[in-house]
N, C-alpha and C positions, 0 to 999 in steps of 0.2 A: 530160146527155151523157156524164159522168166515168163514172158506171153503163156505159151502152150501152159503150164504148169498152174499162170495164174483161172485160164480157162477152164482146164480143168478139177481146178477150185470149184469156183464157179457152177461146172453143171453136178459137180457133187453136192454140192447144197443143194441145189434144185433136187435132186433123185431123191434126198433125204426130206426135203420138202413134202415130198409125194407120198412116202413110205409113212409119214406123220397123219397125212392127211386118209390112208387106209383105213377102212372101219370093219373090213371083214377079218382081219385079225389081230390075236391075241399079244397083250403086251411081250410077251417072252417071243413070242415070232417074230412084233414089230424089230425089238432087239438084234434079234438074232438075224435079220435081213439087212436091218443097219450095218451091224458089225463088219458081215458078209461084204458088204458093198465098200465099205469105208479100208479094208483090206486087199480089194481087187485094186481100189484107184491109188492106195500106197503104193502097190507093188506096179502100176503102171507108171506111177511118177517114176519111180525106184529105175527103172528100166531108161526113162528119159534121160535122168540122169547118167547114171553110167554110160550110155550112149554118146554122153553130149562131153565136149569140152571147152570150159569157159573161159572167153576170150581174155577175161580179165579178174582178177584178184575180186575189186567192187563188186562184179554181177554173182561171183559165187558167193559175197558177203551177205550180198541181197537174199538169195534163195535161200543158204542155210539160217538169216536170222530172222527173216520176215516171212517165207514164203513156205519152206517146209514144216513148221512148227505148228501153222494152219491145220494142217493134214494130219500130224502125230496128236496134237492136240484133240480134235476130233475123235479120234478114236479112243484114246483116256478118255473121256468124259463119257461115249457110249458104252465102254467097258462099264466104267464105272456105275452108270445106271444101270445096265443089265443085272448086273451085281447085286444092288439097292433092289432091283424086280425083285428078284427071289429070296434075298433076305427078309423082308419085309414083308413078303406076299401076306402074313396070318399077326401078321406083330400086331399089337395093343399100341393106342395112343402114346402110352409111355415107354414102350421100348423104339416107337419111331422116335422119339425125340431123344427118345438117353443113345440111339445112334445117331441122330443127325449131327446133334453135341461132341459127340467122338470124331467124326469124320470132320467138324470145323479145328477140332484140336491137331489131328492130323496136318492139315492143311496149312493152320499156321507153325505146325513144327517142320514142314519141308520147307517151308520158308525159311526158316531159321535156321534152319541147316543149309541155306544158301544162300546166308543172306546176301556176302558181298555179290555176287552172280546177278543176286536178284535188283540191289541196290543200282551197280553198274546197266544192265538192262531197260529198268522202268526211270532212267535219269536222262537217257538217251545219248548216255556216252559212246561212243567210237573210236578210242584209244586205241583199245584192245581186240576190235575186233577180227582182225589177222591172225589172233591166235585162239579168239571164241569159236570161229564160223566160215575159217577155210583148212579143209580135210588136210589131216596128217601135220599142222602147224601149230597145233597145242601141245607144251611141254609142261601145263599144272597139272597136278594130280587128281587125278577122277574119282570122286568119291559121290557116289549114287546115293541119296538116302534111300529107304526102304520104306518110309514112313507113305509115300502113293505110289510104290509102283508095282502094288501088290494082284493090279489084273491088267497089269500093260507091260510086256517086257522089249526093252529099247534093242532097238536094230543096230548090232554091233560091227555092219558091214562097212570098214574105214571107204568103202565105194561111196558109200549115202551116207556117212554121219560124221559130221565133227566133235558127234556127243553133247556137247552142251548146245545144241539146238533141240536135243531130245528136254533136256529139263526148261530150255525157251517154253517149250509148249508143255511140260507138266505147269506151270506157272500161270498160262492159258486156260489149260482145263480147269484148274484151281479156280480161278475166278470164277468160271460157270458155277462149277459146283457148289462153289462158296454163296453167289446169286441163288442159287436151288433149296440150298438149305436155309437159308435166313428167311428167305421168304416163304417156307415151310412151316419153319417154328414161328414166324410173324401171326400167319394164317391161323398155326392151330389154338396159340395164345388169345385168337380175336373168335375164336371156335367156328372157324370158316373150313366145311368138307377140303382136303383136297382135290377134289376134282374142279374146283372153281379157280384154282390156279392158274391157269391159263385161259382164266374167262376175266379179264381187266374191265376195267369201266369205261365206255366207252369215251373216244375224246370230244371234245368240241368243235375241235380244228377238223377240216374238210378240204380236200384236193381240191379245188376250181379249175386247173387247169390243164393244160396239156400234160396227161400220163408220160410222153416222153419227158417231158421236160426234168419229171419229177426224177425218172431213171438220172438222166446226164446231171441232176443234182447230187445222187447217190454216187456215183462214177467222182464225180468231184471230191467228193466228202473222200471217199477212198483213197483217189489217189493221193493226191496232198495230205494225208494222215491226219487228218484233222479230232479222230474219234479211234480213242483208245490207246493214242498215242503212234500211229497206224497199225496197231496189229484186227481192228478190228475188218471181217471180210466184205465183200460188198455185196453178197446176201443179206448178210448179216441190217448191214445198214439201210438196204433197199428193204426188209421185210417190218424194221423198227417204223422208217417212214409212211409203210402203207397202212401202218397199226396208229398212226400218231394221225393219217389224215383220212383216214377211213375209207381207201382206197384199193381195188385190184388190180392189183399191174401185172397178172397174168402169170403164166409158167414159164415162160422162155423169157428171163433179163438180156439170159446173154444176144440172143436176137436182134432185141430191139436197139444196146448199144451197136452191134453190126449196124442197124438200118442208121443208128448218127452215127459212124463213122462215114458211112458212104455219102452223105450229104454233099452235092456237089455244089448248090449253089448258097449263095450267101455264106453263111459259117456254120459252121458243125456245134459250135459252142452256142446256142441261140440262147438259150437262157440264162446261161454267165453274161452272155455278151446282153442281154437286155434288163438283166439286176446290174451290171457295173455303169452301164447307159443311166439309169433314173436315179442311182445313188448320187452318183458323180452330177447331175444335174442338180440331184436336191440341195449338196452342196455349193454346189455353185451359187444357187437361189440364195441359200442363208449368208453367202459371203456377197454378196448384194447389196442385200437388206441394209 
């Protein structure tokens, strides 16, 4: 089921991918089809779940701390933007900023209203996890702050939640947002439109080589949690990479890892396996010397 779940991570960023890349409609549509979308594949994970029964204590630990907060997350952060659409649509320079200002105060006060949660979480403890992120085996006292969960209300179905996987991913969305707003007031402080926002400078660095290789690069960075501590997704990481090496690696990722999994000769891993080959040489060389 962690597969399935992680897959369909996966082509939900891709769908959201697309729905970005729309030009014939309007921000509040864009929104609201996101929303739309990001609530159909909840409630299909929602369904895996309940269906499925997990073989073992670890793989429910897995989904509830790693793998569903993805998903909950996601949609907080669209909520939240939706919100920001229409509040803002007519605002003056100074009311977007005397709200972006609020909304970071916000942010850092749900933190602080969790903090230990949040301490234990981003340390990468696992103590506690038997009683953070496997259903119906938390006996702490739940207390929700109010302070973000003012356009997202947590799915109290004890079927899908252990609850504190629900504030996992406010914690998530918090950092997007928190990313959204600094670099908003960064922009308007330097009197840059925001529409350049997501017009970056381009980089220096350039792909040379095989597009797959660059995917099963991403797939690596993911798996092994190398970025973000692992909570970040491998869209996420495959869309930073194509942005850093000026690269299109197309719409279907998840495809092309299908086509290295099925590799049958030599190794599936050809790019690990040919940066651990020249490393492992060059040292060799210098212990030589």
């Amino acid at each position: 089921m962690i597969q399935q779940a992680e897959t369909l991570y996966d082509q939900l960023e891709e769908k959201l991918r697309e729905v970005e890349t729309m030009s014939s409609v309007t921000p509040v549509q864009r929104h609201e089809t996101n929303l739309k979308l990001l609530n159909e594949t909840i409630q299909e994970l929602k369904q895996l779940v309940i269906s499925y029964s997990f073989p073992c204590e670890e793989e429910e630990i897995k989904f509830f701390r790693y793998i569903k907060p993805r998903f909950t997350s996601l949609l907080i952060y669209h909520s939240r933007m939706a919100l920001l659409e229409l509040r803002l649509a007519l605002a003056s320079p100074r009311n977007i900023r005397e709200y972006y200002e609020n909304e970071l105060q916000l942010i850092r006060n749900f933190i602080n209203d969790h903090s230990q949660f949040y301490h234990y979480l981003y340390s990468g403890a696992t103590f506690l996890d038997s009683k953070y992120f496997v259903r119906g085996s938390c006996d702490f006292p739940l207390c929700y702050s109010v302070s973000m969960l003012s356009t997202s209300t947590p799915d109290t179905d004890s079927r899908f939640t252990t609850h504190y996987d629900y504030i996992a991913a406010c914690f998530q969305a918090n950092e997007k947002l928190r990313d959204f707003f600094l670099k908003s007031l960064m922009l308007q402080d330097a009197g840059i439109s925001p529409e350049n926002l997501h017009n970056p400078e381009k980089s220096n660095f350039s792909w040379t080589g095989c597009k797959t290789h660059l995917v099963e690069l991403a797939y690596a960075l993911y798996e092994s949690g190398q970025i973000n501590s692992g909570t970040a997704g491998v869209m996420e990481i495959v869309e930073r990479l194509a942005q850093l090496f000026q690269v299109d690696l197309g719409n279907n990722i998840y495809r092309t890892f299908q086509e290295i999994r099925q590799r049958k000769k030599d190794s599936r891993t050809k790019l690990l396996d040919l940066m651990k080959e020249r490393l492992l040489r060059r040292m060799d060389e210098l212990d030589d010397a």
